[in-house]
PAMARVO-171534 format. One record per residue (C-alpha): x, z, y; residue number from 1. Coordinates in nm, 3 decimals. Each point is the difference from the previous one (the first is absolute). Layout:
       u       w       v tifi
       X       Z       Y  NUM
...
This chain:
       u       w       v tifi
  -1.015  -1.528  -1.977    1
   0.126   0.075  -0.392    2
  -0.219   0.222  -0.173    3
   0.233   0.345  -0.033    4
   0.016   0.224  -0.349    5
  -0.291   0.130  -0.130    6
   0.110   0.320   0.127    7
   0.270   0.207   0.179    8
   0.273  -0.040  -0.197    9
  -0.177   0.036  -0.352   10
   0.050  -0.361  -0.095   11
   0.178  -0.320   0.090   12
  -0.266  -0.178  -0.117   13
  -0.190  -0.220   0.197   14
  -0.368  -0.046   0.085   15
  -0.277  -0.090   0.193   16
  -0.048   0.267   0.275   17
  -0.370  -0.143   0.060   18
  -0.259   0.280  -0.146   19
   0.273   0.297  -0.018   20
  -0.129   0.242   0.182   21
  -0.374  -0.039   0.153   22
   0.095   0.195   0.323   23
   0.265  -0.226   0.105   24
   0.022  -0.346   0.148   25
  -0.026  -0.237  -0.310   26
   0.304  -0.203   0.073   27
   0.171   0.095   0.348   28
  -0.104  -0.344   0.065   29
  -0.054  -0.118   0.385   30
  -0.355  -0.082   0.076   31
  -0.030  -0.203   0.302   32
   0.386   0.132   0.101   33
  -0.117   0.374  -0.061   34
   0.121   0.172  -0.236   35
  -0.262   0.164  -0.284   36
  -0.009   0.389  -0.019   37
   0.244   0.161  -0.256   38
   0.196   0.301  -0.041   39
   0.384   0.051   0.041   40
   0.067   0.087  -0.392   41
  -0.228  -0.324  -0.020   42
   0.284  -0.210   0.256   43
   0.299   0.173  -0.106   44
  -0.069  -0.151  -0.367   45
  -0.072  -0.387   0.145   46
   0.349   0.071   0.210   47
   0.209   0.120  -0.274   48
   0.116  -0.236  -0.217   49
   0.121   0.115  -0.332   50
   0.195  -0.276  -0.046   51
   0.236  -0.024   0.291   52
   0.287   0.172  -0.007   53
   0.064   0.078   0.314   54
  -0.246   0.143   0.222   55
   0.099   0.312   0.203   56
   0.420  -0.012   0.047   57
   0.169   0.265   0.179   58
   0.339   0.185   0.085   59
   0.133   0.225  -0.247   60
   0.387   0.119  -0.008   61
   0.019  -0.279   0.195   62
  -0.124  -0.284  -0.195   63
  -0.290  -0.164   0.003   64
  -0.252   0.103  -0.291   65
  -0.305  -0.229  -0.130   66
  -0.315   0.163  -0.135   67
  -0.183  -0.205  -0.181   68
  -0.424  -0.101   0.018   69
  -0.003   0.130  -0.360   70
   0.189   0.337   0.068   71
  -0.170   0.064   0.332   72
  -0.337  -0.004  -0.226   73
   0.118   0.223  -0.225   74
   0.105   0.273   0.235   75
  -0.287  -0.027   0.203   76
  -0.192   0.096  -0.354   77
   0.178   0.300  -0.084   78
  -0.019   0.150   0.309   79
  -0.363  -0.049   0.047   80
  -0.030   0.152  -0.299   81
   0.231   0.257   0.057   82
  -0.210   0.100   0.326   83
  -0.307   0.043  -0.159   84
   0.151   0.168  -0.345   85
   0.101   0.265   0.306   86
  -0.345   0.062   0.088   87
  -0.080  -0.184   0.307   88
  -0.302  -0.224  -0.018   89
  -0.120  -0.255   0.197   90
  -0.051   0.045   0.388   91
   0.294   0.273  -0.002   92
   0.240  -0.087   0.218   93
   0.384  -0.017  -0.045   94
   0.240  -0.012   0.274   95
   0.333  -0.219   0.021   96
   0.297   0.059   0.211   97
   0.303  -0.225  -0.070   98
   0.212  -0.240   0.146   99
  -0.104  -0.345  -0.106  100
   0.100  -0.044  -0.405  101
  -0.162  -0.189  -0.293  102
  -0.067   0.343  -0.111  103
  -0.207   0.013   0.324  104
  -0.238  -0.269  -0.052  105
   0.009   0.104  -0.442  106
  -0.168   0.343   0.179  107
  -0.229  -0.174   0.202  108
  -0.109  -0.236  -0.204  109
  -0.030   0.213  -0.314  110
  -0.202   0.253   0.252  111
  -0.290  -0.254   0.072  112
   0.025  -0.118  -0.397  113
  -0.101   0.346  -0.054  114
  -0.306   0.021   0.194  115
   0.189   0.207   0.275  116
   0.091  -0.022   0.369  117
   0.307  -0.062   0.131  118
   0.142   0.222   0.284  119
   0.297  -0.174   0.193  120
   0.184   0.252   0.213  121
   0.310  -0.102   0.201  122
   0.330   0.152  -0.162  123
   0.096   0.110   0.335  124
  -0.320   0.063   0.130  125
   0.011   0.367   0.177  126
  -0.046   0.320  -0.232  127
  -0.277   0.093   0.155  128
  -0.187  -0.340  -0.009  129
   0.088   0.029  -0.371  130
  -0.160   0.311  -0.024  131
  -0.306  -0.124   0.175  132
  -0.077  -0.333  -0.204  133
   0.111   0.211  -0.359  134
  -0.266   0.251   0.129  135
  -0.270  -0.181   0.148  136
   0.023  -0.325  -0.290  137
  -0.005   0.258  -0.238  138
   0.246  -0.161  -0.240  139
   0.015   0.084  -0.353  140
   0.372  -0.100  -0.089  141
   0.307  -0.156   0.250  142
   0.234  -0.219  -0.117  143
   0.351  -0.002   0.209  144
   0.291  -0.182  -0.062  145
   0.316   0.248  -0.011  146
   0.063   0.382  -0.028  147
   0.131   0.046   0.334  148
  -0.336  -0.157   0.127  149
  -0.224   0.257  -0.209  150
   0.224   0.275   0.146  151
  -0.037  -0.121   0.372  152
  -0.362   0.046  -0.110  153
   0.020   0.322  -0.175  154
   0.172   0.160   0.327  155
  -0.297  -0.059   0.227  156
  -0.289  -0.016  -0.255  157
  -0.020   0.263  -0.287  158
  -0.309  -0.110  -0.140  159
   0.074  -0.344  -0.118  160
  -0.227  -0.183  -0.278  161
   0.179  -0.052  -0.359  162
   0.321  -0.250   0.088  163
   0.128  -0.298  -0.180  164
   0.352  -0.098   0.177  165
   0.120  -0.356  -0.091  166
   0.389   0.081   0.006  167
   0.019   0.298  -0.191  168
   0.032   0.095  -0.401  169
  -0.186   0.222  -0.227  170
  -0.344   0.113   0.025  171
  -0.094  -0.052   0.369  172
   0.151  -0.383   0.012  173
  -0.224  -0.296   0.011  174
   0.170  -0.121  -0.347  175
  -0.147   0.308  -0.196  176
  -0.277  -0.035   0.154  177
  -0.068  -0.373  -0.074  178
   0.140   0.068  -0.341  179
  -0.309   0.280  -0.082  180
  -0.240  -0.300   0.103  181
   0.198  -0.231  -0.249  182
  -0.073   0.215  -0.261  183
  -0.345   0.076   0.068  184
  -0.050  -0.366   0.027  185
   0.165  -0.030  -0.387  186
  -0.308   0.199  -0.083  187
  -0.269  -0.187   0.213  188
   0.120  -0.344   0.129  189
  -0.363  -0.042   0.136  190
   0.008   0.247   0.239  191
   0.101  -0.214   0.387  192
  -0.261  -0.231  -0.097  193
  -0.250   0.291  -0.015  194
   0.131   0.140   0.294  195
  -0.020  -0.376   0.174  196
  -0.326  -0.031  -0.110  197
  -0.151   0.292   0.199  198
   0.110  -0.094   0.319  199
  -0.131  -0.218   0.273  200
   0.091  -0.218   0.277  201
  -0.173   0.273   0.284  202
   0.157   0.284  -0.178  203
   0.265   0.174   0.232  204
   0.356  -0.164  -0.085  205
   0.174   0.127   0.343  206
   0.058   0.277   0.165  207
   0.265  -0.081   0.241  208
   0.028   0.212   0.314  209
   0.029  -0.143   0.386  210
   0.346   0.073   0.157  211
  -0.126   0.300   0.227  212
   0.135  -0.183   0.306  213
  -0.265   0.148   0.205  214
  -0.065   0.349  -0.192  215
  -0.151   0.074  -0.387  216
   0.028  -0.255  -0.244  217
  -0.298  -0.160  -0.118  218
  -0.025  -0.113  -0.390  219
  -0.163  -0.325  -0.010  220
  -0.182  -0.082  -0.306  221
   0.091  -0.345  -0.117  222
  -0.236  -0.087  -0.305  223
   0.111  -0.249  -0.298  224
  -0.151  -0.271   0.184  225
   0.131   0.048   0.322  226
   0.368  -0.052  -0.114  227
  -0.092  -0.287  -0.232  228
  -0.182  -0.196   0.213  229
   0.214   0.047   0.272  230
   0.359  -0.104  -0.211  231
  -0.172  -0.253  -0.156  232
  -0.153  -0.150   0.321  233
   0.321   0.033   0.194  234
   0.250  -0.176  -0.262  235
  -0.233  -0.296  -0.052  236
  -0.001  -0.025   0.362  237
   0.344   0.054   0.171  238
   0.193   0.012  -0.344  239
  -0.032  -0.365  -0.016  240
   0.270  -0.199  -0.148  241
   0.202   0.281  -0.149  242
   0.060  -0.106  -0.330  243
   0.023   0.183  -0.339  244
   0.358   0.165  -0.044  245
   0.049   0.014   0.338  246
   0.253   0.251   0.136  247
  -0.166   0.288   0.189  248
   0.094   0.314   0.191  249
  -0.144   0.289   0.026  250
   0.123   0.206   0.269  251
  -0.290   0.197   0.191  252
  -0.109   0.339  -0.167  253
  -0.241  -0.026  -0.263  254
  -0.176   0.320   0.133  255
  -0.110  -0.221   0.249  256
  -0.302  -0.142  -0.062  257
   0.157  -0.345   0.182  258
   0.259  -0.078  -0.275  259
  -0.265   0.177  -0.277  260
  -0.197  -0.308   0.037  261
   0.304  -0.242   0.027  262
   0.110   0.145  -0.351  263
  -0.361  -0.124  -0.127  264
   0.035  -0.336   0.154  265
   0.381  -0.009  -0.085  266
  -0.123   0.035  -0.368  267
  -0.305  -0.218   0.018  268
   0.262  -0.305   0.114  269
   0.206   0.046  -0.315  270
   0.320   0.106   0.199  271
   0.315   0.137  -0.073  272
  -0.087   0.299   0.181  273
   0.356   0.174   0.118  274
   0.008   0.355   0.081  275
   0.220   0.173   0.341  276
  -0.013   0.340  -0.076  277
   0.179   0.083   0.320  278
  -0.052  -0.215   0.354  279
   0.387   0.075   0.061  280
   0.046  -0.233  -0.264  281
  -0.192  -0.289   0.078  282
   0.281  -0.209   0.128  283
   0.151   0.025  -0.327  284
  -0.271  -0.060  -0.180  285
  -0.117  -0.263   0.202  286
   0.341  -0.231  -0.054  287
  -0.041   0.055  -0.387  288
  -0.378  -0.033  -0.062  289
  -0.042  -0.289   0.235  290
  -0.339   0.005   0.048  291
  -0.317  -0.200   0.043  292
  -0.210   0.224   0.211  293
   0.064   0.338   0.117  294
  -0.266   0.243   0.198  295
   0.141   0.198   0.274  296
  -0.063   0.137   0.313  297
   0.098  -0.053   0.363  298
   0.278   0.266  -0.004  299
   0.192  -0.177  -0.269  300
   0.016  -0.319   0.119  301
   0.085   0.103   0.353  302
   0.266   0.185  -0.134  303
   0.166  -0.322  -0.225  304
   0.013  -0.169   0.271  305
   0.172   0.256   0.260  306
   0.230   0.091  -0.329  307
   0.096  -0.392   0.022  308
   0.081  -0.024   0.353  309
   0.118   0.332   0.004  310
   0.299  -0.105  -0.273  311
   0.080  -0.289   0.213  312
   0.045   0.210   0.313  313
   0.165   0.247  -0.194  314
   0.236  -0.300  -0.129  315
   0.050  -0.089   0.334  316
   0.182  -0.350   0.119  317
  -0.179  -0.355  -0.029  318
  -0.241   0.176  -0.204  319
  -0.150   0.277   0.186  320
  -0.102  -0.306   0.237  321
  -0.135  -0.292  -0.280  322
  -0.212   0.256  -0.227  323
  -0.219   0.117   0.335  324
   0.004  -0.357   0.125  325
  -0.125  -0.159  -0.321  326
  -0.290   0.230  -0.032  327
  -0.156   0.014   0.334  328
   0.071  -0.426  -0.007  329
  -0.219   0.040  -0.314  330
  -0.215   0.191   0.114  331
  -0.099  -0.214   0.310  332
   0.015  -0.298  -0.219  333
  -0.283   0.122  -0.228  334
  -0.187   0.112   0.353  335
  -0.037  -0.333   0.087  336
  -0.065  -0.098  -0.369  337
  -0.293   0.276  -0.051  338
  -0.143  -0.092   0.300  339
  -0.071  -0.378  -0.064  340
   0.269  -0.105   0.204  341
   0.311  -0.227  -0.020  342
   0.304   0.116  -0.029  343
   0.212  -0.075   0.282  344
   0.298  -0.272  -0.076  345
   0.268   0.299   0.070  346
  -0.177   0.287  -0.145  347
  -0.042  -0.236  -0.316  348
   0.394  -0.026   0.026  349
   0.063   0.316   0.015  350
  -0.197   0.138  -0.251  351
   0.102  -0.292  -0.290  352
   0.355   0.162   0.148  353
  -0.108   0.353  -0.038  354
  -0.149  -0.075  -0.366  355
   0.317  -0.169  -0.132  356
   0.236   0.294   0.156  357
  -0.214   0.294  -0.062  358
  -0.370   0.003  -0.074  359
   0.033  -0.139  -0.346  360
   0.330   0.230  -0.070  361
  -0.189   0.290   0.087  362
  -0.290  -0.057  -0.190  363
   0.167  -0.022  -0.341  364
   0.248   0.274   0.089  365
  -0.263   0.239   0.025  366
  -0.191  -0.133  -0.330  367
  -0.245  -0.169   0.196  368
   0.060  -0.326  -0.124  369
  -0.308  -0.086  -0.260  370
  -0.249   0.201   0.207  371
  -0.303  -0.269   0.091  372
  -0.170   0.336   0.196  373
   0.014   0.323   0.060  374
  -0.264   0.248   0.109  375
  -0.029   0.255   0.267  376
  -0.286   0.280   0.033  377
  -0.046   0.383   0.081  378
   0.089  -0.109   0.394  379
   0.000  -0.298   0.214  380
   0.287  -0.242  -0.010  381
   0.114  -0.103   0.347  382
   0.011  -0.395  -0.007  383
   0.359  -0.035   0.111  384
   0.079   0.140  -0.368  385
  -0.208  -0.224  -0.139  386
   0.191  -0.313   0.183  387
   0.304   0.166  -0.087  388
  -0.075   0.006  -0.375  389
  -0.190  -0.358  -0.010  390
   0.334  -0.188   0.194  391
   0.165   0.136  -0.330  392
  -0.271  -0.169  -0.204  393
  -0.135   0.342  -0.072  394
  -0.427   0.008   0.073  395
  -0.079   0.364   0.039  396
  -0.407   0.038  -0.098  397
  -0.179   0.298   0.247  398
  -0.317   0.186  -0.182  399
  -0.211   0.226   0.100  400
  -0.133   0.251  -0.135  401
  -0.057   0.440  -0.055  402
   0.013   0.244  -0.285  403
  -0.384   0.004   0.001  404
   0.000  -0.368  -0.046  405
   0.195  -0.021  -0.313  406
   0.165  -0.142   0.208  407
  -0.020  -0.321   0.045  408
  -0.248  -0.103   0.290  409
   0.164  -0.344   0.126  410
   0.280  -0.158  -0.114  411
   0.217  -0.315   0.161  412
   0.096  -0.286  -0.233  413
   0.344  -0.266  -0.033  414
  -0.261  -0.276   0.037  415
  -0.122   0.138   0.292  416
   0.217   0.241   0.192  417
  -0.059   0.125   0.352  418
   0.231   0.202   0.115  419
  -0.150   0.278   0.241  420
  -0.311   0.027  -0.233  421
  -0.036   0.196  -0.336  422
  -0.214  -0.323  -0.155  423
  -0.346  -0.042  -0.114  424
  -0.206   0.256  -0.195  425
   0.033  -0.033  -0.355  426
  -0.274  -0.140  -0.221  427
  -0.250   0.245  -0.058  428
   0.081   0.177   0.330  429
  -0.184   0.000   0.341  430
   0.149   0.093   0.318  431
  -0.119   0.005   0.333  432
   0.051   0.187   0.378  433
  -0.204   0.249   0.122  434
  -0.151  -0.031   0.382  435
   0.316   0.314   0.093  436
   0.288  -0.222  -0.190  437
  -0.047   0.181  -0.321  438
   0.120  -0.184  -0.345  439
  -0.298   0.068  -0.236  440
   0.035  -0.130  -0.366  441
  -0.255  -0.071  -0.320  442
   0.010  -0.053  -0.366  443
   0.141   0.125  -0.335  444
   0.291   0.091   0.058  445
  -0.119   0.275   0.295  446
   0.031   0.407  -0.150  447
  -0.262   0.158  -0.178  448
   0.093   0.246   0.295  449
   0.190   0.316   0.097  450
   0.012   0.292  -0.242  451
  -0.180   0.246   0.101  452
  -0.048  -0.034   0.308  453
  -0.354  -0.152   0.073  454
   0.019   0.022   0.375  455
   0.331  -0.205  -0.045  456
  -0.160  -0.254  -0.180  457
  -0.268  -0.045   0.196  458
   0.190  -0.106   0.291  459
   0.226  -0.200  -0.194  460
  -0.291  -0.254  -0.192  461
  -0.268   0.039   0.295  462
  -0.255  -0.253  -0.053  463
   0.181  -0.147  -0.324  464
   0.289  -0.130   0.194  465
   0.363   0.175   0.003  466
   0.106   0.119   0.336  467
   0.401  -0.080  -0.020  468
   0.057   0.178   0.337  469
   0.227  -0.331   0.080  470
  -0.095  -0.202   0.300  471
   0.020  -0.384  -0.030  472
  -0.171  -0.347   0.042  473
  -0.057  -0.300  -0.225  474
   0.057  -0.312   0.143  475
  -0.224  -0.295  -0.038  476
   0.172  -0.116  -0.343  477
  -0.054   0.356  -0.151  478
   0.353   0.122   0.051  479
   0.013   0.356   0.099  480
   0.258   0.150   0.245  481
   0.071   0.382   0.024  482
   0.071   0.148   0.308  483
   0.011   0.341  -0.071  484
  -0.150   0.371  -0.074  485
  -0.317   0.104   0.105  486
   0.132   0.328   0.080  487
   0.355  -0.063   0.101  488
  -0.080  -0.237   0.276  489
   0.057   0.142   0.356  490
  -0.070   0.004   0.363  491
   0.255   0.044   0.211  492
  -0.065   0.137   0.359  493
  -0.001  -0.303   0.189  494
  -0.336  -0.110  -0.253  495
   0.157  -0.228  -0.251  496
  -0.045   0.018  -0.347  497
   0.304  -0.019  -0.195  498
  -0.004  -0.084  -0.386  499
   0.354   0.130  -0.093  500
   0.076  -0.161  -0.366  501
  -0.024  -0.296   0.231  502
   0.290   0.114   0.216  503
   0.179   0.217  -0.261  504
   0.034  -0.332  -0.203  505
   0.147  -0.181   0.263  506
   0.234   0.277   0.041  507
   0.124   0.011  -0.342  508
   0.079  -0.402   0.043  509
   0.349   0.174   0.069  510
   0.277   0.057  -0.196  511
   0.092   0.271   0.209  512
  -0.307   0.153  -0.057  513
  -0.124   0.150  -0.401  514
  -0.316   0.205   0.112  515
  -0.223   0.020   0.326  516
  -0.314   0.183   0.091  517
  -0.143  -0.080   0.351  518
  -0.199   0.248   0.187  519
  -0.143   0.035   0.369  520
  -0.399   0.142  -0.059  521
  -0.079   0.089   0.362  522
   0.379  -0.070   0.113  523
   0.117  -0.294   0.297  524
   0.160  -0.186  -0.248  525
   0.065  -0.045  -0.375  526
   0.304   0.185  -0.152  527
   0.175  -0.049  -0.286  528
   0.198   0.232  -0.283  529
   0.254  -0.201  -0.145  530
   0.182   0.081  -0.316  531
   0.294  -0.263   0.051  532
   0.188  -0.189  -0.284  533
   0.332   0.189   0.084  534
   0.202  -0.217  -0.151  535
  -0.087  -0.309   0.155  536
   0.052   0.187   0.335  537
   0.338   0.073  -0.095  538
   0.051  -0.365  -0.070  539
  -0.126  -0.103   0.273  540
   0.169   0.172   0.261  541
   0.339   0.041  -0.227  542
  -0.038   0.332   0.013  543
   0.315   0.021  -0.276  544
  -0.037   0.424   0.008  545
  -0.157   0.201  -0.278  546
  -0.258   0.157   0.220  547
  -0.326   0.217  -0.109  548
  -0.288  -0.168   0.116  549
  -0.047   0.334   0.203  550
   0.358  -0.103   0.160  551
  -0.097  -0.398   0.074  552
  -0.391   0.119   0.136  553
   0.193   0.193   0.330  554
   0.187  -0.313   0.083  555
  -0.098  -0.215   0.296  556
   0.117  -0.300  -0.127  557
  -0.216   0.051  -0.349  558
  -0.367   0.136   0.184  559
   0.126  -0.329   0.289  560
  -0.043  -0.201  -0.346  561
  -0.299   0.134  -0.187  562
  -0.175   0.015   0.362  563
  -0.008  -0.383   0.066  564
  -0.005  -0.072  -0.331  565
  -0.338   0.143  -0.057  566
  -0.117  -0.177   0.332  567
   0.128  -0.358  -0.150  568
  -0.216   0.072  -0.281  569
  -0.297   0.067   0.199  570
   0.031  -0.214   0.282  571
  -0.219  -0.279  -0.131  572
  -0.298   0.230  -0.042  573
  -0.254   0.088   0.320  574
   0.143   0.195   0.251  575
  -0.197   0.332  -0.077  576
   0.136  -0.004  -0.363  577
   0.383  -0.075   0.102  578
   0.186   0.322  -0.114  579
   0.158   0.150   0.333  580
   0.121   0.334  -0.130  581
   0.213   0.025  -0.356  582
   0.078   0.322  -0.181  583
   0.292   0.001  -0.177  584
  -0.021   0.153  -0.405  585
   0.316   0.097  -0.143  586
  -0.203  -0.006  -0.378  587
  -0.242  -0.195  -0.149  588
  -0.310   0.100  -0.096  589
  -0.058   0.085  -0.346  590
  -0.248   0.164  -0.279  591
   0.221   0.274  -0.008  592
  -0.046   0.139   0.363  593
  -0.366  -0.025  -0.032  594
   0.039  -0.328   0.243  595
  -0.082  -0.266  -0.222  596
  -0.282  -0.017  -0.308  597
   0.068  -0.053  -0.336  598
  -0.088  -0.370   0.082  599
   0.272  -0.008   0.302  600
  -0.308   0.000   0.233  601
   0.154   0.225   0.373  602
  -0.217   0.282   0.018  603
  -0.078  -0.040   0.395  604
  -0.156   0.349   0.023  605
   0.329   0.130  -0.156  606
   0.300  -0.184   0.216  607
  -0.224   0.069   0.337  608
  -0.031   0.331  -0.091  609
   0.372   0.019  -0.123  610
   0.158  -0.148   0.317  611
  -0.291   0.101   0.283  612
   0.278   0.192   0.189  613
   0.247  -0.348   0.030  614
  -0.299  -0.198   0.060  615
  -0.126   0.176   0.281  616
   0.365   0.052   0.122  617
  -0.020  -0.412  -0.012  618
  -0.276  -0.016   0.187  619
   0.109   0.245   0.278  620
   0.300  -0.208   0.085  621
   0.105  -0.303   0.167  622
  -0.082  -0.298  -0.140  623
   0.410  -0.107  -0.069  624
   0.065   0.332  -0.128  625
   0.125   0.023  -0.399  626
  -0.174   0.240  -0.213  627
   0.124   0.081  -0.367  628
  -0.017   0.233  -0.243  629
């Protein structure tokens, strides 16, 4: 690693980082592949390079804008200074909800450079969840990133802390603000040294809130040392390979604490770390960044792939036919590959066939073309994906891990890839299975704990191990393999237990298919809510008419469809978890209707409660009979 300035953004000069601060790690040096103990102000200096000039690049008017190491220091110093010359002091927290920006991670960074705690909060987290993690964090100040957002805020919560709004002019914006801490750092350049020097790796850095998918948010404390370890510990490990300058895409909010600790590692690799402020962009982006590596989640790359094979249906001819065929020929290629096996003499014809007419034209028109591997988290990957993406040349990397873990618990690697697992525990880390199926992990990167809420805590760290609430099992080469929720598997009423992420992944296999959420506690059978990919349906069945999805879910030949498609998908798994009832959604979930989290997590309690009439209409009926809403 290259020694960083002597300070945020004071000087370009270089030094020895050994002996700067006596309650931080002396170096950030690995000891025996562990990383030493330091603080973020300490990690953000060793990442930022003064000297490169492009470091953080994002969209503005359209065109891509470069900020450079030097620059990026800077900022960061004013506005540490500017936070304290406003009276906070260290330990207050500030709160930050924005879509993902440079200014963004300036905020953050510049937060934890002052001595204070950062507060992530979704942008379109619910008012009322708002309310609650403003209240019970107790922030100090907010930064949000436009006008309109501090309004939507203002409407539903009067008694906001002091604001700083990114986009804006004049007293309240972000650029007066960081322009008071310029001047007060004209009078006393010495000051985010002093206010480095006072803080130390166990100090609270974190305060990021769970998703509330099963009731109140929790804040989980996330110390100096939890983050640092944790980024540092995952790059070396599964970051392996990606060289300096390296394209990378950031697409996943940084509110989450998942891409909060890719931006660490991201930095720590000496990237060109590229900036989607918007998902809805990401094709775009992807075509002209090009990238490297990009983190994602499950969602996403389920949905590239039904967007491709939904253009070629939509295309229709020789087409519609070749772009289906030369995935799934892929796919079963890299089956055979994966498992050790050979390639049959006609599969390995048709795929070398599918490569030259499609594969390899698909790749590079969706920007996919220099990726060596891209990583998945939040939710479980099904492995036909992961064929899907390898036959392209495309390794998609599982991890594992939760918001009280920092998060990374395990993480797969290139070298050593197995799809259907989420890898090996990092260094440093320790997992293992309890007797009931339990994931429990150990080390530094675990939370300090919940804030306040002791009982909470408690039953989170019992007997110094975190209980993750996952079930899973390791197999004999230390691979771990998640099979789902403690509390979300179910028994049906013929005695089964059902895990359904298992069988809601195999659902969403489909193109036809964008969200599912299987049910069936105490029920016959499993059922399952589908939220269908409408246009692909229309493709599909050349349905040329500019129907409402409210207009296509009453016709027989649509819910005929959706019906056995949902059955193909699950016909491979045991006979108790084969779907044999499907609900038809004309919407898809979404934050907005209170169905999904900020983190795009279903809120089971919600949608059951939401649609208990149609389900038990579902149930009640025969067994071939549609049901929609």
């Amino acid at each position: 690693m290259h020694p960083g300035p002597e300070s945020l953004g004071f000087s370009s000069s270089r030094c020895d980082t050994e002996g700067s601060n006596p309650t931080q790690a002396k170096s950030g040096r690995m000891l025996s592949g562990i990383p030493d103990q330091e603080t973020l102000p300490h990690l953000i200096r060793r990442a930022l390079d003064p000297a490169r000039e492009a470091v953080l690049i994002e969209r503005r008017a359209g065109a891509w804008v470069s900020t450079s190491g030097e620059r990026l220091l800077e900022r960061i110093g004013n506005l540490a200074c500017a936070i304290r010359d406003a009276g906070l002091v260290a330990g207050d927290r500030i709160a930050l909800i924005a879509h993902n920006s440079v200014d963004w991670l300036i905020a953050d960074f510049a937060t934890l450079c002052a001595g204070c705690v950062v507060v992530p909060i979704y942008p379109t987290q619910a008012l009322d969840l708002t309310a609650f993690i403003l209240e019970h964090s107790q922030a100090k100040l907010l930064f949000a990133d436009t006008a309109q957002t501090l309004e939507h805020l203002q409407s539903a919560i009067p008694a906001l802390p002091r604001s700083i709004v990114f986009e804006a002019s004049g007293a309240g914006s972000l650029a007066a603000f960081e322009a008071l801490g310029a001047a007060v750092r004209a009078v006393h350049p010495e000051l985010p040294s002093e206010y480095e020097r006072t803080i130390a790796p166990d100090d609270l850095a974190v305060l990021i809130y769970t998703s509330g998918t099963t009731g109140t948010p929790k804040g989980v404390m996330l110390s100096h040392d939890n983050i640092t370890f944790d980024a540092q510990s995952a790059s070396n490990y599964a970051l392996v390979g990606v060289a300096p300058e390296s394209h990378v895409l950031s697409v996943l909010p940084l509110s989450h604490i998942y891409e909060h600790t890719v931006a660490y590692m991201y930095l720590l690799a000496r990237t060109r770390y590229y900036i989607t402020h918007d998902p809805n962009e990401l094709l775009d982006d992807l075509k002209e960044v090009r990238p490297v590596v990009m983190s994602s989640v499950p969602r996403i790359f389920d949905r590239v792939l039904a967007g491709v094979e939904g253009q070629a249906l939509a295309e229709g001819g020789v087409r519609a036919k070749v772009v289906p065929w030369a995935l799934a020929v892929g796919r079963e290629a890299m089956r055979a590959k994966v498992a050790g096996k050979p390639v049959p003499p006609k599969l390995a014809l048709q795929y070398a066939t599918a490569k030259m007419l499609v594969l390899k034209t698909v790749r590079h028109a969706l920007g996919l073309d220099r990726v060596q591997f891209m990583v998945s988290g939040s939710a479980a990957l099904h492995v036909d994906t992961g064929l899907t993406y390898l036959a392209m040349g495309i390794p998609i990397l599982q991890g594992y891990g939760l918001t009280e873990s920092s998060p990374v618990i395990t993480s797969s690697r290139v070298a050593d890839n197995r799809l259907g697992t989420v890898g090996r525990a990092i260094p440093g880390v320790e997992v293992r299975v309890a007797g009931d199926g339990e994931i429990l992990a150990r080390g530094r990167n675990i939370m300090r704990g919940y804030y306040r809420d002791e009982v909470g805590t408690a039953q989170a760290l019992e007997d110094g191990w975190l209980h993750t609430g996952d079930i899973g099992e390791i197999d004999a080469a230390g691979y771990l393999r998640i099979t789902d929720r403690k509390k979300e598997i179910f028994k049906t009423a013929t005695g089964k237990f059902v895990a359904p992420a298992r069988v809601e992944s195999a659902i969403r296999r489909s193109i036809f298919v964008s969200q599912a959420l299987v049910i069936g506690d105490g029920r016959p059978h499993p059922a399952a809510l589908i939220c269908p990919h409408w246009a692909n349906v229309r493709a599909e069945l050349g349905i040329a008419e500019k129907l409402s999805p409210e207009d296509l879910a009453t016709r027989d030949d649509v819910l005929d469809f959706l019906t056995a498609e949902v059955a193909k998908q699950t016909a491979d798994l045991a006979t108790y978890e084969q779907i044999r009832r499907t609900i038809v959604l004309t919407d898809e979930f979404s934050v907005e209707s209170g169905e999904l989290s900020p983190a795009m997590k279903v809120k089971r309690r919600v949608v059951e409660a939401r649609y208990a009439d149609l389900i038990n209409r579902a149930y009640a009926v025969d067994l071939h009979t549609h049901t929609h809403v």
